[in-house]
Jmol script that loads the backbone (N, CA, C; Angstrom):
load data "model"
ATOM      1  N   UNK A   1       0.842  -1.186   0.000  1.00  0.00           N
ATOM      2  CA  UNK A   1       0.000   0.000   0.000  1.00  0.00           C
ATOM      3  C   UNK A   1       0.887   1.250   0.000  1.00  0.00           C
ATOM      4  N   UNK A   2       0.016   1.942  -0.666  1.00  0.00           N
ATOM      5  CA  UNK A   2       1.214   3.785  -0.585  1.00  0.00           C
ATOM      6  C   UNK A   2       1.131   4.377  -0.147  1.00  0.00           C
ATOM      7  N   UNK A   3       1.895   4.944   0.592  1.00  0.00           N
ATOM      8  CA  UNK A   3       1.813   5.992   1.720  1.00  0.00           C
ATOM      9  C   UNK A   3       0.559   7.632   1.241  1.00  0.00           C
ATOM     10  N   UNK A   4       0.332   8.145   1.723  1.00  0.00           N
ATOM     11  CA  UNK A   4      -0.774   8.857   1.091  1.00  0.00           C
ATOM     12  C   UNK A   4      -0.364  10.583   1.887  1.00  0.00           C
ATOM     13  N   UNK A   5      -0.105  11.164   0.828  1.00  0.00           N
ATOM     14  CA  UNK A   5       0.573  12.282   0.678  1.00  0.00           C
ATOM     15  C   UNK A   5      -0.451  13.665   1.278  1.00  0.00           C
ATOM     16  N   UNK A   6       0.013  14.103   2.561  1.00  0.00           N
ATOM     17  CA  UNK A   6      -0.887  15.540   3.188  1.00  0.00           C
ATOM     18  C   UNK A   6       0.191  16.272   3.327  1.00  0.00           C
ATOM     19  N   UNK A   7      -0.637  17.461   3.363  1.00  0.00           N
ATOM     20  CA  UNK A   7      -0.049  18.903   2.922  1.00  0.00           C
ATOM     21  C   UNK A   7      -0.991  19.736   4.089  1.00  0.00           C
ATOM     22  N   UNK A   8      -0.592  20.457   4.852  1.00  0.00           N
ATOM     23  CA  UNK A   8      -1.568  21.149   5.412  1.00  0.00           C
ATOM     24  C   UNK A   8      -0.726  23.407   5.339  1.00  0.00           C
ATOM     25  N   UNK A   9      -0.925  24.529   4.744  1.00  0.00           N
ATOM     26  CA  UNK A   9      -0.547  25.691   4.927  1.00  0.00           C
ATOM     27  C   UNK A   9      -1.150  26.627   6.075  1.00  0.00           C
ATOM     28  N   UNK A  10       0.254  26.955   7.052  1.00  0.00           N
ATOM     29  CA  UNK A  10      -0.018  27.910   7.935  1.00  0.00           C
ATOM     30  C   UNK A  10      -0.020  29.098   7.327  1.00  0.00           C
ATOM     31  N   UNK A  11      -0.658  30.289   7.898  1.00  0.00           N
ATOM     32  CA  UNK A  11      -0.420  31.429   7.712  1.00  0.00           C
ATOM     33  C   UNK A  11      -0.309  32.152   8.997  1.00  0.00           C
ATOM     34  N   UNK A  12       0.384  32.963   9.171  1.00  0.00           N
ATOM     35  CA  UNK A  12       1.272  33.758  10.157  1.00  0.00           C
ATOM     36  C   UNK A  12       1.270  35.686   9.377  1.00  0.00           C
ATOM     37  N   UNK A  13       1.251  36.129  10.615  1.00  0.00           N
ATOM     38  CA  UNK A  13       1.710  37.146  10.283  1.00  0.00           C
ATOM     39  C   UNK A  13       0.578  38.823  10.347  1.00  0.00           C
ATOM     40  N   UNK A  14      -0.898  37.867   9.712  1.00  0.00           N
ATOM     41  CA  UNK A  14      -1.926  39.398   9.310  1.00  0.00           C
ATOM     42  C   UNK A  14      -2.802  38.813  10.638  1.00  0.00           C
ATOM     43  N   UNK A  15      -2.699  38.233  11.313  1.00  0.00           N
ATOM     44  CA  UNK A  15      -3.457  37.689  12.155  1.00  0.00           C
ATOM     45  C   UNK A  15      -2.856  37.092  13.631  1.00  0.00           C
ATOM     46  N   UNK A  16      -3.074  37.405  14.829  1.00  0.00           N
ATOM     47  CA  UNK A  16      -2.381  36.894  16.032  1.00  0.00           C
ATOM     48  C   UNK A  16      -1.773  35.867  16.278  1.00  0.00           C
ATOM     49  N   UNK A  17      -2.363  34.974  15.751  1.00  0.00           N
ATOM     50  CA  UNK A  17      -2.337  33.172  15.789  1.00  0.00           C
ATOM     51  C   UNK A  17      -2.695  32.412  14.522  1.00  0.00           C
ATOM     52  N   UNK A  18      -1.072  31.687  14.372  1.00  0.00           N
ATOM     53  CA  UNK A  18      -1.166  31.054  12.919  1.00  0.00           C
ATOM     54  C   UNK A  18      -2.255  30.399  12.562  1.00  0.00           C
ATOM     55  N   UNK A  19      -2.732  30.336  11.518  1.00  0.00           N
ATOM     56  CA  UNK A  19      -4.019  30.072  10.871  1.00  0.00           C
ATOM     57  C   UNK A  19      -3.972  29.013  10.014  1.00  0.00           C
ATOM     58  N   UNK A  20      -4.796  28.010   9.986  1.00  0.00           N
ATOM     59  CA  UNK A  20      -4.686  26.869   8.391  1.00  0.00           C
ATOM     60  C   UNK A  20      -5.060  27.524   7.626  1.00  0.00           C
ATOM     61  N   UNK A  21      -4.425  27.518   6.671  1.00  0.00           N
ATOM     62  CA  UNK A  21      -5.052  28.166   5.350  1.00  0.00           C
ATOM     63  C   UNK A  21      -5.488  26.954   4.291  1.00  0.00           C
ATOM     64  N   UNK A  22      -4.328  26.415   4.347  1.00  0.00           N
ATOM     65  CA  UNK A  22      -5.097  24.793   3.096  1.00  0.00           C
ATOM     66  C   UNK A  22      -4.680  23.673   4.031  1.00  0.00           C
ATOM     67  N   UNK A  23      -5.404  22.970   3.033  1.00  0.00           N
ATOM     68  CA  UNK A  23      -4.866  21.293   3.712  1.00  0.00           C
ATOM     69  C   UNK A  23      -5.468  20.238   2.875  1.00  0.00           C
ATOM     70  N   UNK A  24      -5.046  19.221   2.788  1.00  0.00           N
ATOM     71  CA  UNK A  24      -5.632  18.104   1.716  1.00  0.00           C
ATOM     72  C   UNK A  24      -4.172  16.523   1.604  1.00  0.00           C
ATOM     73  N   UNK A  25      -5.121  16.448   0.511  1.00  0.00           N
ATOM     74  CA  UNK A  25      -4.340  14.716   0.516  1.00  0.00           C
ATOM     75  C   UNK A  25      -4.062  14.285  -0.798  1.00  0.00           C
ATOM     76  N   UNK A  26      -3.387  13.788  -1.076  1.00  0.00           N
ATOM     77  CA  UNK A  26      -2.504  13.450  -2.444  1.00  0.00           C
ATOM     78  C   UNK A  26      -2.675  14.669  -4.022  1.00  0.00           C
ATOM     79  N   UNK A  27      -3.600  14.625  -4.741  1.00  0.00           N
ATOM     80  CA  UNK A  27      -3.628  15.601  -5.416  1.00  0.00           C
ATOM     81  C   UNK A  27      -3.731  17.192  -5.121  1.00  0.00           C
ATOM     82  N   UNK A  28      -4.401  17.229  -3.987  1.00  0.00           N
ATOM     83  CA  UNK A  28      -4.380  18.560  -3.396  1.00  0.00           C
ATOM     84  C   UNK A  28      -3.525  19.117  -2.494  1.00  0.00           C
ATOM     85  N   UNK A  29      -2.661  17.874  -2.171  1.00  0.00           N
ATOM     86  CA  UNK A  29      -1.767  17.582  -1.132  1.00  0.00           C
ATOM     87  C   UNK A  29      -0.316  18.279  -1.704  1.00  0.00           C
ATOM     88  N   UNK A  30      -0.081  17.991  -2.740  1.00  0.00           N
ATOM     89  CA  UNK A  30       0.753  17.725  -4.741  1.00  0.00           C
ATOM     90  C   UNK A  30       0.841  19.582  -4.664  1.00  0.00           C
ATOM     91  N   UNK A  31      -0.711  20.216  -4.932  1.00  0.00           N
ATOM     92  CA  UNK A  31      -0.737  21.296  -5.437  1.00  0.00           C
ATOM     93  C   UNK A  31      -0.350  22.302  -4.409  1.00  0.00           C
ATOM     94  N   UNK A  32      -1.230  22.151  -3.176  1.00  0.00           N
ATOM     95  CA  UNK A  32      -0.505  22.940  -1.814  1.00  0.00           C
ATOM     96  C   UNK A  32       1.175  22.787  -1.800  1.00  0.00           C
ATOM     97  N   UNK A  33       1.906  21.965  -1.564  1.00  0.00           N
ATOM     98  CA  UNK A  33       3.390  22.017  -2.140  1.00  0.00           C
ATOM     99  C   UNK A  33       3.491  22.558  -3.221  1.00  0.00           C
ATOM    100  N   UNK A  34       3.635  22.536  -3.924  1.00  0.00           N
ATOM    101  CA  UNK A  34       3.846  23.447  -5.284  1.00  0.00           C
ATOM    102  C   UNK A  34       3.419  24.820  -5.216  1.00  0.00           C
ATOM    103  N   UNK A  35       2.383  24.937  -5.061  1.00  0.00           N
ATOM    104  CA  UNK A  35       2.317  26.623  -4.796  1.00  0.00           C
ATOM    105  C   UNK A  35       2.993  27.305  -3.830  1.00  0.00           C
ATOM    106  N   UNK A  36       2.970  26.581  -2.992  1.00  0.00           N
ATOM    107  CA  UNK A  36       4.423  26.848  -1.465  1.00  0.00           C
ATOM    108  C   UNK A  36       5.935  27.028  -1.981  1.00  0.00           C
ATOM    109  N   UNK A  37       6.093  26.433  -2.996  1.00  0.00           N
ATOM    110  CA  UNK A  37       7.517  26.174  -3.668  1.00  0.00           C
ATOM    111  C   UNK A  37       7.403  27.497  -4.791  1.00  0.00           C
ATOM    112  N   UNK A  38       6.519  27.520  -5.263  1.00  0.00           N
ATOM    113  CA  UNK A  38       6.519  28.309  -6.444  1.00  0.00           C
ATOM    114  C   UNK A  38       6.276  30.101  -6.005  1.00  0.00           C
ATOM    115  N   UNK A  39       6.178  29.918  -4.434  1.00  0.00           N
ATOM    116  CA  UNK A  39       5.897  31.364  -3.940  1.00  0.00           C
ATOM    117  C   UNK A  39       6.747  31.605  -3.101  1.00  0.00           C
ATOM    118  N   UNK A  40       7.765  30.608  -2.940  1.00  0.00           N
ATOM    119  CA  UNK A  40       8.911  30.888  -2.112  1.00  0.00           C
ATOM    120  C   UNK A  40       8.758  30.683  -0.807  1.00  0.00           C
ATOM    121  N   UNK A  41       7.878  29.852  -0.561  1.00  0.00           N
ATOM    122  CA  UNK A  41       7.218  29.836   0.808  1.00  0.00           C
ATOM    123  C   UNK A  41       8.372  28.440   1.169  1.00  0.00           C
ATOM    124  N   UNK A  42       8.511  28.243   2.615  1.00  0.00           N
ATOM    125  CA  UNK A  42       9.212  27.127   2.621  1.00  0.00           C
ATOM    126  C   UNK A  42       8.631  25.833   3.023  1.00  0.00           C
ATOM    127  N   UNK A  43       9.147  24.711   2.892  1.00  0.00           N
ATOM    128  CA  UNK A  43       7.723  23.876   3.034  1.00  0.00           C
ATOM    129  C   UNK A  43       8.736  22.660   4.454  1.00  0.00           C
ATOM    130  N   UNK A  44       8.112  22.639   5.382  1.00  0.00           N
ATOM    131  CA  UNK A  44       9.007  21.440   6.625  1.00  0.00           C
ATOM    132  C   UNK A  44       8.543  20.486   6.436  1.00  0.00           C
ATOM    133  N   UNK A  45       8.948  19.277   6.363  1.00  0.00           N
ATOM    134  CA  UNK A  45       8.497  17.743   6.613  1.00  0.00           C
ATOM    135  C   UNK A  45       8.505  17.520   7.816  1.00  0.00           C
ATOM    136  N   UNK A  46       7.426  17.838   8.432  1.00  0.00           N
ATOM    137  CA  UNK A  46       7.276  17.161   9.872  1.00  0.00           C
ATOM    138  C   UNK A  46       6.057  16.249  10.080  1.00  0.00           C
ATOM    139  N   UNK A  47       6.093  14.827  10.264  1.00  0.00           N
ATOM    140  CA  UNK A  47       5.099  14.064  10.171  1.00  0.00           C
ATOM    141  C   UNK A  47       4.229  13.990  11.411  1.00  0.00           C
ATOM    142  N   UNK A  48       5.222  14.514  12.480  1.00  0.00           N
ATOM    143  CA  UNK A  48       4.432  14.680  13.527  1.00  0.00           C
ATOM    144  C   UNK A  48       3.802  15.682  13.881  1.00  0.00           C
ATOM    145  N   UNK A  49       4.293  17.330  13.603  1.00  0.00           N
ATOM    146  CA  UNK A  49       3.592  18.210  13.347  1.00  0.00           C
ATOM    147  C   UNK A  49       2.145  18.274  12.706  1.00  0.00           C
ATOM    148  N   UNK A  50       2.234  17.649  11.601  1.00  0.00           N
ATOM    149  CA  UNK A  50       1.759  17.708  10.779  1.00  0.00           C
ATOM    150  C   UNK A  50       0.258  16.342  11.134  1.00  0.00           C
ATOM    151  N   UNK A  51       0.810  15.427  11.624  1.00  0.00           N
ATOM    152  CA  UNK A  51      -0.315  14.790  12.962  1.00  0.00           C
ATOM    153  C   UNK A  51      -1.536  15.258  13.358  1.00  0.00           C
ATOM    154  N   UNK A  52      -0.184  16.071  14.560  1.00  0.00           N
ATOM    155  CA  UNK A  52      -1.125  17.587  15.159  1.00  0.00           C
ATOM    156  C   UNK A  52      -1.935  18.702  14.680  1.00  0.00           C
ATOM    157  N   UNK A  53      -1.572  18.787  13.531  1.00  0.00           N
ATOM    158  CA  UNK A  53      -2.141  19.735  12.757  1.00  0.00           C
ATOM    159  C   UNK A  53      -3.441  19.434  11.963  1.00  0.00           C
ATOM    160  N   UNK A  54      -3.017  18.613  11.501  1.00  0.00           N
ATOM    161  CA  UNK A  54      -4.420  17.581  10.544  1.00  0.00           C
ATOM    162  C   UNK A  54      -5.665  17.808  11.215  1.00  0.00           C
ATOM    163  N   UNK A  55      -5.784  17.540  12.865  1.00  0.00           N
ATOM    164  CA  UNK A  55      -7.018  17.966  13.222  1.00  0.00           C
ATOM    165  C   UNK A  55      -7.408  18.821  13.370  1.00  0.00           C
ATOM    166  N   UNK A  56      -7.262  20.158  13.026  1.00  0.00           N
ATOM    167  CA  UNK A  56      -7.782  20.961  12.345  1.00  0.00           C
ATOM    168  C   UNK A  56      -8.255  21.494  11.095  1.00  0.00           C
ATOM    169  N   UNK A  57      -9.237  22.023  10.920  1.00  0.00           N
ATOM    170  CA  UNK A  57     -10.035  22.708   9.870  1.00  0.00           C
ATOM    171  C   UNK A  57      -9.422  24.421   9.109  1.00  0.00           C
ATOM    172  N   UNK A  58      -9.346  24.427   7.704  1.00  0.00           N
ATOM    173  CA  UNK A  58      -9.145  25.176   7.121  1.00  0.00           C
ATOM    174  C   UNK A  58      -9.998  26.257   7.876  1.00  0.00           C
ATOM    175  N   UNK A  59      -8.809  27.199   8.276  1.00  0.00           N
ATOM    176  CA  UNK A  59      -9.563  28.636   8.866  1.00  0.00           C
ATOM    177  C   UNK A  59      -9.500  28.714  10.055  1.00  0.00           C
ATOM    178  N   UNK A  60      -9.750  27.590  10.851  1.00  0.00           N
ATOM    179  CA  UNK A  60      -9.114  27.692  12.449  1.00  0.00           C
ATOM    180  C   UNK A  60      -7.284  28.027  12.941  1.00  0.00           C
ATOM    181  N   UNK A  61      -7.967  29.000  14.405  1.00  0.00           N
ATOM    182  CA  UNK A  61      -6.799  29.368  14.449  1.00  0.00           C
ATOM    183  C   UNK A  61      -5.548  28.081  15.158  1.00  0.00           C
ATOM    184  N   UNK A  62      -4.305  28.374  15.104  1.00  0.00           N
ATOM    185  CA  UNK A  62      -3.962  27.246  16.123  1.00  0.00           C
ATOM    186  C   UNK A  62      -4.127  27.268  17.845  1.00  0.00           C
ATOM    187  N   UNK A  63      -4.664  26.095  17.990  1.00  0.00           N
ATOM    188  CA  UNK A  63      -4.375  26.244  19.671  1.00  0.00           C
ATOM    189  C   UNK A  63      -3.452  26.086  20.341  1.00  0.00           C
ATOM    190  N   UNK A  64      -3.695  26.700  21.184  1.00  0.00           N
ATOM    191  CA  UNK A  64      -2.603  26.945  22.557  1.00  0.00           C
ATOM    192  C   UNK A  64      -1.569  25.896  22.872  1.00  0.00           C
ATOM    193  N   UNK A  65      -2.232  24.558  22.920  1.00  0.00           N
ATOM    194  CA  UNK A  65      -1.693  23.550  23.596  1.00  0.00           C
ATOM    195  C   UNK A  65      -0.378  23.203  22.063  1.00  0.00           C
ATOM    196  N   UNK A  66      -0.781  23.455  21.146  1.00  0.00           N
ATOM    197  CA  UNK A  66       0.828  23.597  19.607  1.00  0.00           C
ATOM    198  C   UNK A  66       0.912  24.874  19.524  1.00  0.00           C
ATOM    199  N   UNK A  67       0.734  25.999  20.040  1.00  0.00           N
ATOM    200  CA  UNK A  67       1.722  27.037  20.173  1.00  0.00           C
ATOM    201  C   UNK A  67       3.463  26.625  20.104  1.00  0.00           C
ATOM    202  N   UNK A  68       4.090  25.570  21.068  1.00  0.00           N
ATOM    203  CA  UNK A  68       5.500  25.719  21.040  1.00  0.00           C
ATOM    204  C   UNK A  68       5.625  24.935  19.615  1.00  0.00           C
ATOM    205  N   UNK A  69       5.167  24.078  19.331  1.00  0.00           N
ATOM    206  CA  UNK A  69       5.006  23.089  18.040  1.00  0.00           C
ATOM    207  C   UNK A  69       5.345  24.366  16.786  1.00  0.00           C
ATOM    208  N   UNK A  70       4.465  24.755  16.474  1.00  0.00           N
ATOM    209  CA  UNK A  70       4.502  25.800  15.329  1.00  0.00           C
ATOM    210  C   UNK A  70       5.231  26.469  15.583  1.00  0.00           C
ATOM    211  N   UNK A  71       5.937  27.524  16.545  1.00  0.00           N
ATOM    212  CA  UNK A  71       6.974  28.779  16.986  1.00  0.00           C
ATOM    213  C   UNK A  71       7.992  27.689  16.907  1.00  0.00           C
ATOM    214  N   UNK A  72       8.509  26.410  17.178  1.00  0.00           N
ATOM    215  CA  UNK A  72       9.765  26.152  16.339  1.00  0.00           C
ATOM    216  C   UNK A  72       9.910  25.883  14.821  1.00  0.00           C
ATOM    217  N   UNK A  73       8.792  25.478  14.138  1.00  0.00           N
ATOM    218  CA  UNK A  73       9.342  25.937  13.211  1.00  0.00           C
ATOM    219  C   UNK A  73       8.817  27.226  12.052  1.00  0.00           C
ATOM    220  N   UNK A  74       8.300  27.958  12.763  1.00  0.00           N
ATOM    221  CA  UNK A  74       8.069  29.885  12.446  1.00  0.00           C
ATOM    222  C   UNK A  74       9.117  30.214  12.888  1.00  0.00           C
ATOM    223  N   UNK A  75      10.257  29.520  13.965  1.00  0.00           N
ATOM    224  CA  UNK A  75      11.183  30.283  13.862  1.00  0.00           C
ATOM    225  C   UNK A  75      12.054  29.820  12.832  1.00  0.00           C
ATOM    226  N   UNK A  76      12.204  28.344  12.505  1.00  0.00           N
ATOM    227  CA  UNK A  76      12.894  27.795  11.650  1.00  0.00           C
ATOM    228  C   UNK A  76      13.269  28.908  10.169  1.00  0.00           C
ATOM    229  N   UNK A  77      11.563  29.104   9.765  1.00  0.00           N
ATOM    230  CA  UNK A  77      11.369  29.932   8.814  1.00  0.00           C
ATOM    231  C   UNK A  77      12.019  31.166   8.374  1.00  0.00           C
ATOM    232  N   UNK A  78      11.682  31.638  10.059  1.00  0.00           N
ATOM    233  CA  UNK A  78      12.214  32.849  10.036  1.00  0.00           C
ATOM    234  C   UNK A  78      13.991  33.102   9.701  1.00  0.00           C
ATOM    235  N   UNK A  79      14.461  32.133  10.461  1.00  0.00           N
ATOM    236  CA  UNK A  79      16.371  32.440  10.470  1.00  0.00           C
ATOM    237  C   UNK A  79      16.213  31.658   8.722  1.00  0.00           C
ATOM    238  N   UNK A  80      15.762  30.581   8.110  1.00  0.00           N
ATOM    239  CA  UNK A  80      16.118  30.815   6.828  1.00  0.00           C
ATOM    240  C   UNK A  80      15.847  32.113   6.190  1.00  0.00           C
ATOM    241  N   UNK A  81      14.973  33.285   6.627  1.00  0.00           N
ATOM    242  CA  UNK A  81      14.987  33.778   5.576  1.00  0.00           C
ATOM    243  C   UNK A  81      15.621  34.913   6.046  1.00  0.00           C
ATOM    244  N   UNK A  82      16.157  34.861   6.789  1.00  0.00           N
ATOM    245  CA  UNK A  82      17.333  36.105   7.957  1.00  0.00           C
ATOM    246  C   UNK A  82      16.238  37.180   8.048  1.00  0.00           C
ATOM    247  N   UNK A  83      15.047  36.850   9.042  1.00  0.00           N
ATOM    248  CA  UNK A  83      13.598  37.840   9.353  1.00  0.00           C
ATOM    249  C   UNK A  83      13.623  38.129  10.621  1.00  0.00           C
ATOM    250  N   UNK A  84      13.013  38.724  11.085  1.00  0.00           N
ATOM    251  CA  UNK A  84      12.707  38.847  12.780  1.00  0.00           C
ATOM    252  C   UNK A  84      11.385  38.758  12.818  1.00  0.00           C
ATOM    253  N   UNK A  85      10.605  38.440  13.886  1.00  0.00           N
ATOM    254  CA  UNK A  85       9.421  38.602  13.858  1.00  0.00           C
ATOM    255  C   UNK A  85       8.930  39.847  14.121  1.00  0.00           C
ATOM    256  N   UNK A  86       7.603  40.198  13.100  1.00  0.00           N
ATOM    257  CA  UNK A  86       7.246  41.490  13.444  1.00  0.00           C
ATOM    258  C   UNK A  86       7.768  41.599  11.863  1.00  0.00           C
ATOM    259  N   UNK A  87       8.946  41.249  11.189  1.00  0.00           N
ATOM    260  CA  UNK A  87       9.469  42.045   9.705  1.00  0.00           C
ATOM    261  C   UNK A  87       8.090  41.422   8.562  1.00  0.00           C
ATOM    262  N   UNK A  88       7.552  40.772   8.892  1.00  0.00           N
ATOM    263  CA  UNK A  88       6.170  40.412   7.689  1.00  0.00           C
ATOM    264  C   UNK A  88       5.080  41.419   7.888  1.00  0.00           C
ATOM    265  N   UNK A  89       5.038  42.061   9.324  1.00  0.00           N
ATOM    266  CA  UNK A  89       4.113  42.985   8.615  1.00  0.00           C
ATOM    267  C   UNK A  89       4.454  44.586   7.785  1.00  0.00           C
ATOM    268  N   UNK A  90       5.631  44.428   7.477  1.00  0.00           N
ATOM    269  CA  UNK A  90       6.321  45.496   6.278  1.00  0.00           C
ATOM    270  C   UNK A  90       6.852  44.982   4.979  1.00  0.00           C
ATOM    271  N   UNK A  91       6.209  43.737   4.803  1.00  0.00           N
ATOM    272  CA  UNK A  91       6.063  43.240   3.713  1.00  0.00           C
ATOM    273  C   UNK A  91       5.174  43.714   2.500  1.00  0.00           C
TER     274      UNK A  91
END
end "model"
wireframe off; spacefill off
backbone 0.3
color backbone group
């Protein structure tokens, strides 16, 4: 059997608390990566994150209890792209 390919997009930044923006599974899974890649966005393989994340719904914010979950890697994000937080909203 084949492993079955999810994709889930945070958004950070216009809003207090990172937000799902997409999420899906093999073909939609496919396209969420790719548009992440193709916008320069960076994309983490975390299967366990990404666990945690799954149970949530497009549009909910994240909760409290993965606050530290997501802020390591929003910070990850951040030192790749040599940012501070706070520099996206002068984007």
């Amino acid at each position: 059997m084949q492993n079955r390919l999810e994709a889930l997009a945070l958004e950070y930044g216009l809003n207090k608390t990172p937000r799902v923006t997409a999420k899906g599974h093999d073909d939609l899974a496919r396209r969420i990566i790719e548009e992440a890649k193709k916008q320069g966005v960076y994309v983490a393989e975390d299967p366990q994150l990404l666990a945690l994340l799954s149970r949530l719904d497009v549009g909910d914010e994240i909760p409290q209890d993965m606050y530290t979950a997501v802020a390591v890697i929003l910070s990850w994000v951040y030192w790749l792209k040599g940012m501070r937080p706070g520099d996206e909203k002068v984007m």
